[in-house]
C-alpha positions in Angstrom: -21.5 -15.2 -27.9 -19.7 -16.7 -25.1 -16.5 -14.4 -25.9 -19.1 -11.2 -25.7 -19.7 -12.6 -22.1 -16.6 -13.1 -21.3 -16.1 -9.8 -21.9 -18.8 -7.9 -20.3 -17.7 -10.1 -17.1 -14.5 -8.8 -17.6 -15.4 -5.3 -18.0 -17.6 -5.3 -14.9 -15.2 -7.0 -12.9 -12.7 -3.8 -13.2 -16.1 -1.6 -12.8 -16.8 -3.4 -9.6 -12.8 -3.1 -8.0 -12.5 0.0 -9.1 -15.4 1.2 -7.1 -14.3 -1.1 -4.3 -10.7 1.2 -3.7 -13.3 4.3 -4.5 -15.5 3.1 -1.6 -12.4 4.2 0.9 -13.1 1.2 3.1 -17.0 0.6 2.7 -17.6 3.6 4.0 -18.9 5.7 0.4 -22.5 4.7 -0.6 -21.8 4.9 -3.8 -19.4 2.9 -5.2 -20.0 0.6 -2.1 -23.4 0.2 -4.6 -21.2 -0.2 -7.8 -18.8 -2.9 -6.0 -22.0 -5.4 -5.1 -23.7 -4.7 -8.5 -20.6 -4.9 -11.0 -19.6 -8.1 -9.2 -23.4 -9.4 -9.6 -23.2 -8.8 -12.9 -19.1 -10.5 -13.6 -20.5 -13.7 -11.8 -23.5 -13.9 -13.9 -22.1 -13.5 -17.1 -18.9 -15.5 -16.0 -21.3 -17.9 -15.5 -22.5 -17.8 -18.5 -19.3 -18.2 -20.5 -19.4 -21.9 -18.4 -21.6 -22.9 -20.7 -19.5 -23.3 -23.9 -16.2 -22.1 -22.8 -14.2 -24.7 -20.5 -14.3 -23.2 -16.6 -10.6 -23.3 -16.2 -9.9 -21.6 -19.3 -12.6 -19.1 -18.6 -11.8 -18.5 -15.0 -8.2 -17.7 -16.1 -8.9 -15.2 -19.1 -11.1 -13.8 -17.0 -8.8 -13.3 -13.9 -5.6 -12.6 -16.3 -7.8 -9.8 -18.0 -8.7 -8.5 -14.8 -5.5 -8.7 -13.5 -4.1 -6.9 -16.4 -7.1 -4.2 -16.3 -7.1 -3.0 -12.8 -3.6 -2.4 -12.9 -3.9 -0.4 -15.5 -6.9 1.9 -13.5 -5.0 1.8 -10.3 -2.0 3.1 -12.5 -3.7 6.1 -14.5 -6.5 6.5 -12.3 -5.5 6.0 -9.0 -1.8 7.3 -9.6 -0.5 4.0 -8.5 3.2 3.0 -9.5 3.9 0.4 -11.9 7.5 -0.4 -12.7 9.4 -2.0 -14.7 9.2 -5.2 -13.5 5.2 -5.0 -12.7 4.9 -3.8 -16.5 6.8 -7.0 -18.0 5.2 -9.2 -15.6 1.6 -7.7 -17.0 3.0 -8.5 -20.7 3.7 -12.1 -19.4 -0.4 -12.1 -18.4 -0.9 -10.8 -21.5 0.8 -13.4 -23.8 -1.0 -15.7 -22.0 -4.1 -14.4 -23.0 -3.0 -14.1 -26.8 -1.6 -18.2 -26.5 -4.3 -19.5 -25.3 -6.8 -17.8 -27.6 -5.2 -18.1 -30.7 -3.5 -21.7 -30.5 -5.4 -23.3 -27.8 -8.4 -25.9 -29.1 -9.5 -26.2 -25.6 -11.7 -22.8 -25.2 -14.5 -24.8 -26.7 -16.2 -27.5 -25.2 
């Protein structure tokens, strides 16, 4: 279950940045509303992934996934340039991810 949470932190963690370049500064109600609560929401169920996955480990699947993800909106979303270099550096993230998950015994407690 902890994964599932790490996941839905995750996925409202791009929500909530997404909305924060949509806000134009603070200064659109609405996604000023979907930045606070899709943050809310990542730290509480980041939170909750503290409970049976290590913090560190957590903290950086959670980050790298992000990382990964809102580069990916900015790109197709926002039109925002990714080259070359950007793109491998993502993959790097990535691989992380995938190591750490599949060979790592630490993401248990």
């Amino acid at each position: 279950m902890s994964f599932i949470y790490l996941l839905i932190a995750i996925i409202a963690e791009v929500i909530a940045t997404s909305a924060l370049k949509a806000s134009n500064g603070f200064t659109e109600l609405v996604p000023i509303i979907f930045t606070v609560l899709g943050y809310a929401i990542a730290l509480f169920f980041l939170g909750l992934t503290f409970k049976s996955i290590p913090m560190g480990l957590a903290y950086a699947m959670w980050s790298a996934a992000g990382i990964v993800l809102i580069s990916c909106v900015g790109w197709i979303v926002f039109k925002q340039n990714l080259d070359l270099p950007a793109m491998i550096g993502l993959g790097f993230i990535l691989l992380g991810i995938v190591i750490i998950n599949v060979f790592s015994k630490s993401t248990e407690l």
